[in-house]
C-alpha positions in Angstrom: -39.0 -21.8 -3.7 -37.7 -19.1 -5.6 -39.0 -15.7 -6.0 -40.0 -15.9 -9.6 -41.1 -19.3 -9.3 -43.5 -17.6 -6.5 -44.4 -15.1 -8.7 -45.7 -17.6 -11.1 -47.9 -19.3 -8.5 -49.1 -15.9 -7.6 -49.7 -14.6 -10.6 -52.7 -17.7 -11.6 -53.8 -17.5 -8.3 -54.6 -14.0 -9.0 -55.9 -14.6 -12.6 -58.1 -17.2 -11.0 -59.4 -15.5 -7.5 -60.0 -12.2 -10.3 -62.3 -14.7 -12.2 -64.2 -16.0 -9.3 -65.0 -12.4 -8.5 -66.0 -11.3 -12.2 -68.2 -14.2 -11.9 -70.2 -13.1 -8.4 -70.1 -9.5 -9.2 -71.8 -10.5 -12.7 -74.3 -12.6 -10.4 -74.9 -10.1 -8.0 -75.7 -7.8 -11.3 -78.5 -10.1 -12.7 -81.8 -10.4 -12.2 -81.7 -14.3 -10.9 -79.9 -12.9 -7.5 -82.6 -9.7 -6.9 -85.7 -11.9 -7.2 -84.5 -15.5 -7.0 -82.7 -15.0 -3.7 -83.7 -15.0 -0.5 -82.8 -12.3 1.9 -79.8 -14.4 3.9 -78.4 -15.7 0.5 -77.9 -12.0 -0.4 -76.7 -11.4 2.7 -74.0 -14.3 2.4 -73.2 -13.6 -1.2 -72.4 -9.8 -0.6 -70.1 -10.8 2.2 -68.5 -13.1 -0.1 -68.1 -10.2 -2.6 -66.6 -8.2 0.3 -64.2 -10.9 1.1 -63.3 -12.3 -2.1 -62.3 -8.4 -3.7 -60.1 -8.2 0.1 -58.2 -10.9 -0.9 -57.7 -10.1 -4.5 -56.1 -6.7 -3.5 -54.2 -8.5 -1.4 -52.6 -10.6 -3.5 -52.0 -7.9 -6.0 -50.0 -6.1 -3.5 -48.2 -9.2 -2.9 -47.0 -9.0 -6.6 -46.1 -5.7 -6.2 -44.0 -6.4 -3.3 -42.5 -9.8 -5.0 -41.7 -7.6 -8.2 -40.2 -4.9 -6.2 -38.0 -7.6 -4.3 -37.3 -9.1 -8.4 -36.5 -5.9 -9.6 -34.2 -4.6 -6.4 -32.7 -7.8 -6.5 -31.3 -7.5 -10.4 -29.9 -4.3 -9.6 -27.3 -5.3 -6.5 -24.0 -5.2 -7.5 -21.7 -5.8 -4.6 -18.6 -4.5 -5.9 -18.2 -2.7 -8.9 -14.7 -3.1 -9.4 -14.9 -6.5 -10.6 -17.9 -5.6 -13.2 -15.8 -3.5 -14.6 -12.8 -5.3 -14.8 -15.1 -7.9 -16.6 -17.0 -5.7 -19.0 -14.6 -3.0 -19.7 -11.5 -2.6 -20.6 -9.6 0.1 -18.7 
């Protein structure tokens, strides 16, 4: 698989783990989870949190790496004679 094709993938994996998280941080926020759950649900969810924001970050600094690979990538020219003998006229 290609780079930017695994960027793609990455990117709504990213999108989607960032939604999951919204959504348990947004729980952990409400009333429901300080009185309607008991102490080892807390316990469970907040490690969850923990986990769950790990693994985003990691995943955005696999993005930043894959872009950094993209971007390095687009700008290796192996010999520049022949670019300008292409694109220039001497």
């Amino acid at each position: 698989m290609g780079i930017e094709k695994n960027l793609k993938y990455i990117r709504e994996e990213y999108e989607a783990e960032v939604a999951r998280l919204e959504r348990l941080n947004n729980f952990i926020a409400s009333a429901e989870f300080k009185t309607g759950t008991d102490d080892e649900q807390k316990k469970l969810l907040l490690e969850k949190q923990e986990v769950l924001a790990k693994y985003v970050s990691i995943i955005a600094e696999q993005i930043k790496y894959d872009m950094k690979k993209v971007q390095d990538t687009e700008y290796i020219v192996e010999n520049y004679e022949d670019i300008e003998g292409k694109y220039f006229d001497k």
